[in-house]
N, C-alpha and C positions, 0 to 999 in steps of 0.2 A: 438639283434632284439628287446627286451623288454623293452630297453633304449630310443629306436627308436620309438617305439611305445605312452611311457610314455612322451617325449619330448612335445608332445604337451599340454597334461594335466598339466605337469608343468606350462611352458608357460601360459595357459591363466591362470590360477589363481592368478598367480602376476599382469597381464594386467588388470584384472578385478580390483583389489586392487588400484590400480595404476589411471587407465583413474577414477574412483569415485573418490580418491582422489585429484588430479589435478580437477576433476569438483568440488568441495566444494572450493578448493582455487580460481579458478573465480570467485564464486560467494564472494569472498572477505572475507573468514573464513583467520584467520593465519595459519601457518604452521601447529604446534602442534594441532589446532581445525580440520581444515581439516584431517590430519593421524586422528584422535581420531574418529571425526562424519563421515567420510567415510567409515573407516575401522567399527566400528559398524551397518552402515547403508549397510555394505555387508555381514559380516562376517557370518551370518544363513545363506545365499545363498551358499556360501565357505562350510561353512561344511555339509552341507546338500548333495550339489555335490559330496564331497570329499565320503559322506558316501554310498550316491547309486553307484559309480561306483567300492566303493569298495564291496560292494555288489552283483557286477554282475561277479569279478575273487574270491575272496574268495571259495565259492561253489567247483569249478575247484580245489581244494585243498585236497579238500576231496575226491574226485570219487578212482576208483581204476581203471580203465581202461590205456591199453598202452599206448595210445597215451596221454591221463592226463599227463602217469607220465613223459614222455616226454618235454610237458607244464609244467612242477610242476615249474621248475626253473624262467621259461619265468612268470608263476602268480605270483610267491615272488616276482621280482622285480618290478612287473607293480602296486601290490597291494602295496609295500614298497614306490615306487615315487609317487602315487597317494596321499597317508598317509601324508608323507613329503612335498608337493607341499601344501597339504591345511592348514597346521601347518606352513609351512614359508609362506605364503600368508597373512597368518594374525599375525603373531608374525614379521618376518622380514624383509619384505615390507615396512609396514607402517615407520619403523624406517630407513629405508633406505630412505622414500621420503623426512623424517623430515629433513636427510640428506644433500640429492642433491638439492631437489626440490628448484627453489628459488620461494622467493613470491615477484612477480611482482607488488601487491600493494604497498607494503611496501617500496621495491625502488624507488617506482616512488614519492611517499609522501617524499622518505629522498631526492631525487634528486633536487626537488620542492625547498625542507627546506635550502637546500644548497644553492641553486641560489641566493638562497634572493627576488626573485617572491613570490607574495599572491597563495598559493594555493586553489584549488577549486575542495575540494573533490564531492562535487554533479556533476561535472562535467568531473572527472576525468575517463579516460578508462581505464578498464584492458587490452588490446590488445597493446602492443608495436607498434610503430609508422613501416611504410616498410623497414626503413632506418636501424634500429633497429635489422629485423629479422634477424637469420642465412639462411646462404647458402640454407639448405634442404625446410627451409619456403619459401623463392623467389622460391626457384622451386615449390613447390608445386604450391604459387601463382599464378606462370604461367600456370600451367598444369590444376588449375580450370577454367582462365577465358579461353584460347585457348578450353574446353571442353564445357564451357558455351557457347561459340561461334557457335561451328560445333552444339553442340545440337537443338539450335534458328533455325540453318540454314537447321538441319534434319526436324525437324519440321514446318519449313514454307514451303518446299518442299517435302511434305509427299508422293505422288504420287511418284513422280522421285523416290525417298527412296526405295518405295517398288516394281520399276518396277526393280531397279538395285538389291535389295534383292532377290529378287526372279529368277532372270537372270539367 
């Protein structure tokens, strides 16, 4: 049940490490710059988290009451993953994005180099071409404009909207 619990506080603290770092590599950092100025430009947030919410099962350690000692087990492990989740967030993440991540700038400049075309970095996008993307990208593409769509159409028909809402 503890695990169960803690499951999520894991989770976002690498998500958070993660989506900042991928945002520094848009904006055209390299690999190693982006892990480096992400994870910096997050990591007070990280443990500042990590430290209030261990803060709030700690306490529960100490009481003396039945049903505490009950909890005693369920607080070690939640205070134990919460500990661990904000220490691999910023120590194992980052090194794991330097990893996987690729940088989309860099290949599209070596792709360019290769061709033997003049490149034109002022001109150059970070966003891969539709053709480009994976699978889950097309989908999602679709799933935005199909939503942009009905949304237009709620909204131009606001009346109708709210006479069937309220039906």
């Amino acid at each position: 049940m503890a695990l169960t619990l803690a499951m999520g506080f894991v989770v976002d603290d690498a998500i958070v490490v993660l989506e900042n770092i991928t945002r520094h590599m848009e904006k055209g950092e390299s690999k190693i710059a982006g892990c480096i100025n992400g994870t910096k430009e997050i990591g007070f947030t990280i443990i500042s988290r990590t430290l209030s919410l261990m803060t709030i099962f700690i306490p529960i350690l100490f009481m003396s009451k039945i049903l505490v000692k009950l909890l005693h087990a369920l607080t070690v492990v939640i205070t134990t993953a919460i500990l661990l989740s904000g220490v691999i967030a910023i120590t194992v993440t980052p090194m794991l994005c330097n990893v996987f991540l690729r940088d989309r700038h860099c290949e599209e400049r070596s792709d360019e180099a290769l061709s033997g075309q003049p490149t034109e970095i002022a001109t150059a996008s970070l966003t891969p071409r539709n053709d480009d993307l994976p699978l889950t990208e097309k989908a999602f593409e679709y799933v935005k404009q199909k939503y942009g769509s009905s949304l237009k159409t709620v909204v131009e028909h606001s009346k109708a909207t709210m006479l069937i809402f309220f039906s």
